[in-house]
N, C-alpha and C positions, 0 to 999 in steps of 0.2 A: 504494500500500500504506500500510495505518496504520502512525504510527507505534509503537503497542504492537505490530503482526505483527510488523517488522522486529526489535524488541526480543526478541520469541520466536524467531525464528528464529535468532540471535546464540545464544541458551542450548540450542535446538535442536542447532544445528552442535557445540556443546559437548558437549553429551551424546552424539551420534552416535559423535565422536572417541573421549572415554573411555571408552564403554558403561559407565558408572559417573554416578551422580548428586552421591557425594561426591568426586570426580574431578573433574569439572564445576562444583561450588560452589568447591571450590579454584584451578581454572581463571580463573574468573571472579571470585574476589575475592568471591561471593555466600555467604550461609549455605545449610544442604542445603532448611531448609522453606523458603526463599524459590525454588529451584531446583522444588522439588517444587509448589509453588504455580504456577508455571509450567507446569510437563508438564498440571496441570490445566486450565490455559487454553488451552494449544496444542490437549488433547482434545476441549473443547468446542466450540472456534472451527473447528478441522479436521476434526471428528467421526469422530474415528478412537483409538483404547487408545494407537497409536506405541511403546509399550513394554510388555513387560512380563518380570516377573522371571525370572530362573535363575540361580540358586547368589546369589552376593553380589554377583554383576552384572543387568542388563538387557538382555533382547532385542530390536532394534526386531523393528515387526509392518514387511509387505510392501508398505505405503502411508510406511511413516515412511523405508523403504531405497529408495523409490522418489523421496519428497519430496526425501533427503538427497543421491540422484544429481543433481537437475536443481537443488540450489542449493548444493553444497558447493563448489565451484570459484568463482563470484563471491562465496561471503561471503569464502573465503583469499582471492582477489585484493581484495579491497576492504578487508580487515582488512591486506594489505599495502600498501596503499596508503595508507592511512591513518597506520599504523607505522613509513614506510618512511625516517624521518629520525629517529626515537626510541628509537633503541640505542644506551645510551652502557655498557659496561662497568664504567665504576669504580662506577654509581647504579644498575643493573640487577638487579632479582628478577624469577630467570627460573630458570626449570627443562629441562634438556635432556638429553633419553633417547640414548643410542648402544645401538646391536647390536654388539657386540663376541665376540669369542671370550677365551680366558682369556692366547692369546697376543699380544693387540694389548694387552689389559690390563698383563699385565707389562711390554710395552714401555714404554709409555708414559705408564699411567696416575698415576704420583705426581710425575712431570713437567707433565703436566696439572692436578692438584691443587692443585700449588705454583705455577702460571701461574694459575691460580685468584685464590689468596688474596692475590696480586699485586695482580694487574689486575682481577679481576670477583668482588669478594670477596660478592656478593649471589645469585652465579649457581649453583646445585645441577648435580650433576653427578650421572646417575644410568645404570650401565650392566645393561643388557639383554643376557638370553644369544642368542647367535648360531646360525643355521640358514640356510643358503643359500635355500631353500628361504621360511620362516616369513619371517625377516627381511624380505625384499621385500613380502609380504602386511602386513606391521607399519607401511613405509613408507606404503603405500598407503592404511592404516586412520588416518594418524596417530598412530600406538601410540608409533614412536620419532622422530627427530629426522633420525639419522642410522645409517649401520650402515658399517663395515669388513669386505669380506670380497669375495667373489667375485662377480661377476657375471655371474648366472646366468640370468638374464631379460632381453630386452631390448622395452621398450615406450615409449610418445611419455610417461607419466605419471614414469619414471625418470631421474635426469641421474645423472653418475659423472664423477670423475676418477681418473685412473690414478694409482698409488702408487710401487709397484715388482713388480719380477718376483722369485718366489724359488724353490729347485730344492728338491731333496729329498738327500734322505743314507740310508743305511742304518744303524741304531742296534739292540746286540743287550747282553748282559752281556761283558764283558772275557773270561770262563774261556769261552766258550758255544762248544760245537765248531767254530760256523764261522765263528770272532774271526779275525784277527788274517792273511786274506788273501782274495784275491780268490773271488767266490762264484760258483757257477755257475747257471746259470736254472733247472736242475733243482731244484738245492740248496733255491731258493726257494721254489719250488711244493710241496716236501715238508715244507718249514718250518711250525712253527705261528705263524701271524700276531696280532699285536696291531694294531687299529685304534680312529685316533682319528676318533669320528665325534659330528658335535654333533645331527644328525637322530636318531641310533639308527639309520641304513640302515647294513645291515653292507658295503658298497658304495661304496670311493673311486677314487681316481685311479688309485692302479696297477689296479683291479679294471678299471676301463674298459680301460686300456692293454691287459691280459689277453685283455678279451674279443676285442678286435679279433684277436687270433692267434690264437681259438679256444683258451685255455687258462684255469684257474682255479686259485687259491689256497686253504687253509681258513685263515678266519677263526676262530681261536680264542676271543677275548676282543676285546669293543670297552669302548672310555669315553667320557664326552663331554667329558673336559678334557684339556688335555697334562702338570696337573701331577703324577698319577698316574704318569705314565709309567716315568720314571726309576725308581719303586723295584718297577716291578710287571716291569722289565726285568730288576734287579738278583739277583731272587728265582725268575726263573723260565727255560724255555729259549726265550720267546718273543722273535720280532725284529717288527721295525718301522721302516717308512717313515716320516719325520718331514721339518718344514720345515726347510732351509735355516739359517734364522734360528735357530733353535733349537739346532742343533747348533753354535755359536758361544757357547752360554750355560755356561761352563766349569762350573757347577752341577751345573745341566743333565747332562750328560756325565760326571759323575764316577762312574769305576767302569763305564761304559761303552766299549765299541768302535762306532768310526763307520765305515761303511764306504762304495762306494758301488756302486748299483742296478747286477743283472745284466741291464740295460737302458735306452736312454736317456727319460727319459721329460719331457714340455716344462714348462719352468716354470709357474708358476700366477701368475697375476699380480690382486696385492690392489687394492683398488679402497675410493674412498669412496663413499658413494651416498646420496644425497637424494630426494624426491619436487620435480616440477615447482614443487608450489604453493608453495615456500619460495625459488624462483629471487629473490624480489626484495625478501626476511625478512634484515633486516640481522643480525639476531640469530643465526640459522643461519650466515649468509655468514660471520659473523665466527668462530664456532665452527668453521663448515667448514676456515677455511682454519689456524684454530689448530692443531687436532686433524692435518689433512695435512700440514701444516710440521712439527709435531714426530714423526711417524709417519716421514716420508722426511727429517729429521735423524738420526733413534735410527736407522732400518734403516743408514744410512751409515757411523755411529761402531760399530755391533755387526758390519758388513761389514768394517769399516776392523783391526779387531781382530786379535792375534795368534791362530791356534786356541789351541784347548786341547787342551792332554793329556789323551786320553781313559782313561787307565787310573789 
């Protein structure tokens, strides 16, 4: 192969990741018409469009997603091999996406920050909203770096480390007629339910647990954050299942009753999650394991905690 193909295909794999051309110029340290000067040579030389627009992105055509199957995995390997001793934090501009929910966020994110401007004062830190679901497609596409959250897929293109497990509580307003003692299963299924859902599926964990006993709840009201919660608790007669974790956040809880499920239902257990081709990205490795260290320190010290008085 010439050496200018190899060079197109370098700006190629760029573009593929971002579906963005000014994504790609920033990627690579290039300007956008020197990037666009390129897609024009890649055109001619492989006589094929490979792109073309929709909205303020780019679509590859069905020859550019076919090229990008059969070389995106040795250019990652070869770009990590290449890389693979030139991660130094304290000299490093570098950019790194996480999928996060809004609860791993307040965990941990201004601990992160502050570990940041520490040690990797060069490195951006950029979070991405979370979907069980989307998230793993994100990974897959290069969109993010890493994601927090459940693992819900499992294929040879995914690696995961375990985080911790966490349970659920039952959270309603303090006055709400069925505060302040044990509930019954009926109670619940009459209840109007609030759920947090980051898909938009009105459809979570206890919904599974339900179906399997051949019963169902009404979903009243969904959100897709948990910090709505507390006052849309406070103001109305609806309850809600929530993590664990949360109900430790004396904030959190104020003016609330916690209670717990009129059934047992199995932890969920958080996970971090990577794609294969970063296995040997010192940059990620290093991120990975910052972001899981402080993830299973905070979940410890917020475990380790007195509750809170929920009233």
């Amino acid at each position: 192969m010439k050496n200018q193909e190899l060079q197109l295909l370098y700006i190629f794999d760029a573009i593929m990741t971002e579906r963005s051309v000014t994504r790609a110029a920033e990627r690579l340290s290039m300007t956008q018409p020197a990037v666009s000067n390129a897609i024009s040579r890649m055109r001619q030389i492989w006589n094929d469009p490979l792109f073309v627009r929709k909205g303020r992105n780019i679509e590859p055509t069905s020859h550019a997603l076919s090229l990008w199957d059969q070389v995106s995995r040795p250019m990652h390997d070869l770009s990590n091999a290449v890389s693979a001793t030139q991660f130094d934090p304290a000299t490093a501009k570098r950019k790194f996406r996480i999928a996060v929910t809004d609860v791993s966020v307040e965990l941990i994110w201004r601990q992160l920050v502050r570990r940041l401007e520490e040690e990797a004062p060069g490195v951006d830190l950029h979070a991405v909203p979370y979907t069980p679901e989307r998230s793993h497609d994100l990974l897959r596409e290069a969109h993010v770096d890493l994601a927090v959250g459940l693992l819900t897929q499992h294929d040879h293109s995914l690696r995961s480390t375990w985080l911790f497990d966490g349970g659920f509580r039952l959270a309603m307003r303090a006055n709400h007629p069925l505060a302040g003692r044990p509930i019954t299963l009926r109670e619940f299924l009459e209840a109007r339910h609030l759920l947090v859902t980051m898909s938009g599926d009105a459809h979570g964990f206890v919904d599974n647990y339900l179906d399997q006993k051949g019963l169902s709840r009404r979903i009243a009201a969904t959100v897709n954050h948990f910090s709505i919660v507390p006052q849309l608790l406070r103001e109305s007669d609806l309850i809600v299942a929530i993590p664990e974790l949360i109900s430790q956040d004396c904030g959190f809880v104020h003016g609330l009753w916690m209670g717990e499920l009129p059934f047992n239902v199995d932890p969920s257990s958080l996970y971090l999650i990577w794609h294969a081709r970063h296995d040997r990205d010192p940059g990620i490795t290093w991120m990975r394991e910052l972001v899981g260290n402080l993830l299973r320190e905070r979940w410890a010290e917020v475990m380790a905690t007195e509750p809170c008085s929920h009233v």
